[in-house]
N, C-alpha and C positions, 0 to 999 in steps of 0.2 A: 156479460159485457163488463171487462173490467178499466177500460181506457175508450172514452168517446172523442171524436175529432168532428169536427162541423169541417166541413169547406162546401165552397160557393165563389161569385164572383164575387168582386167588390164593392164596399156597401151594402149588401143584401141583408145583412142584420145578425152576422152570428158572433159579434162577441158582445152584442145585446142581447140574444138568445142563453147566451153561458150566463151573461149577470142575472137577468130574468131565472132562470134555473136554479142559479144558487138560492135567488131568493125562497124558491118556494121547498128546497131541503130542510132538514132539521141541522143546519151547521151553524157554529158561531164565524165571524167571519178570522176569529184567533185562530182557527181548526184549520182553516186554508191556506195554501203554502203557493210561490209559484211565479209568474210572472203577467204582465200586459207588456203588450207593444202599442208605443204612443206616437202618436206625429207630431213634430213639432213644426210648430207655422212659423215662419220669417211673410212679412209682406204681404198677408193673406192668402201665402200658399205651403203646402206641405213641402219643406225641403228635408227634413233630415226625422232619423225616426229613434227610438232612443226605449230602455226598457224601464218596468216600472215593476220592480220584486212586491208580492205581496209577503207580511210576518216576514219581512228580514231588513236590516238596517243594512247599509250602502257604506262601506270607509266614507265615501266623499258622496253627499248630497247634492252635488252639482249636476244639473240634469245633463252636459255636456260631458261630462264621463260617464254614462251611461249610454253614447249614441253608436248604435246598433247598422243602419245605412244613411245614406244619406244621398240627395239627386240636385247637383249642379244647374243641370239644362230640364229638370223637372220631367224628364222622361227617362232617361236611363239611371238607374238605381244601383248602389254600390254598397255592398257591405263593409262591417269593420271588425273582422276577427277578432282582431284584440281584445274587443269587448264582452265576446262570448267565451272565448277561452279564459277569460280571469273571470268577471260581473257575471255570467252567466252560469257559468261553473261554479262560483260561490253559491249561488240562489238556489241551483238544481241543489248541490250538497245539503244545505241548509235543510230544502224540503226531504232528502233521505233520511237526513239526522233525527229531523221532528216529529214527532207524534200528528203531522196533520192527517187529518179524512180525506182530506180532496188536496190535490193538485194539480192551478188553472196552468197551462202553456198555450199565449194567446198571444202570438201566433209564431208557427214553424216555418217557414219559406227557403226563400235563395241565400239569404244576406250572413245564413250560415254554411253556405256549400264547403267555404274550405273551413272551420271550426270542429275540427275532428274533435276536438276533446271532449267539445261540446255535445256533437254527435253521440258519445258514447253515454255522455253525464243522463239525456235524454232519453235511452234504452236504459240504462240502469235506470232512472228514475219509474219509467213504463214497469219492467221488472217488480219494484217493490209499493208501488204506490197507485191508488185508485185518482186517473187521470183525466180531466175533459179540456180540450183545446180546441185549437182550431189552425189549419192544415192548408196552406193555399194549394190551388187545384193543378198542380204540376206534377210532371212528372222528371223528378228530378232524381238519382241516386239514395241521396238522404231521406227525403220524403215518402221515396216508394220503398225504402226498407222499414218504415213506420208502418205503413199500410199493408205492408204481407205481413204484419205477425197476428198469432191468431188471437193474440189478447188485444186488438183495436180494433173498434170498430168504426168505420167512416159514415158520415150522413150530408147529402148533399142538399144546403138550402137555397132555397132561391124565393124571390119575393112572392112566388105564386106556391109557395107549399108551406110556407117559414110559420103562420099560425100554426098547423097539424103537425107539423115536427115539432114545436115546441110544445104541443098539449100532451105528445105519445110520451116525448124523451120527459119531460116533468114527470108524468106518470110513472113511468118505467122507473125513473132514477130515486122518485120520493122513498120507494119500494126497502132501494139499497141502504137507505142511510135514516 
């Protein structure tokens, strides 16, 4: 297994599962390269979603150029290319350059359907680098050509199995690193 991907529904706990995991590896958190996806709340609700590079500095620290999709009517959700072809494509690079052990992508979804470049940064990055992410559960172009290579491997959590997956994959992974 050299690229692990969690998916599941929403909220079920898998990008607490990847933080929980890191912790129990032998990595500094220097040694990790990569990204979060964060929500950003207006009015106590999630409107817009925005990325958060782990070990790379940003030109602009403004978390409003970092914003990834975002949802007007809080149901339909819009991505923002732009972001992933510059911000995104900086961060993947970053993580090819760097001597990291682990590289997080937390999370892959729609909001990059048309981000080719991006698309590509993320199969090169798979290519060179030991990967855990997490994969929303569609079946989308981009997403299912992550899932047929044969260096990924997918795991599906869900609140009735999410302990035992996190006891094997910690196991399994302490192993690697």
């Amino acid at each position: 297994m050299n690229n692990l991907f969690l998916t599941g529904r929403i909220n079920v706990g898998k990008s607490t599962m990847i933080k929980r995991i890191i912790e129990q590896l032998n990595i500094r958190k220097e040694e990790i390269g990569g990204f979060y996806t964060r929500p950003y709340i207006i009015d106590n609700q999630v409107k817009e979603f925005y990325i958060e590079p782990l070990n790379f500095n940003c030109k602009s620290t403004n978390i409003r150029d970092r914003m990834i999709g975002y949802t007007s009517d809080g149901i339909k959700r819009i991505g923002n290319t732009a972001t992933f072809e510059n911000i995104g494509v900086e961060i993947l690079d970053n993580c090819i350059k760097n001597d990291f052990k682990l590289i997080i992508m937390d999370e892959l979804g729609f909001f990059e359907n048309t981000a080719y470049q991006f698309q590509r940064k993320v199969h090169e990055t798979l290519d060179n680098k030991k990967v855990i992410g997490v994969i929303k559960p569609l079946s989308i172009p981009f997403l299912d050509s992550i899932r047929e290579r044969k260096d990924v491997v997918e795991v599906e959590v869900t609140k009735d199995n999410r302990e035992n997956v996190y006891r094997r994959l910690a196991k399994e992974l302490m192993c690697r690193y």
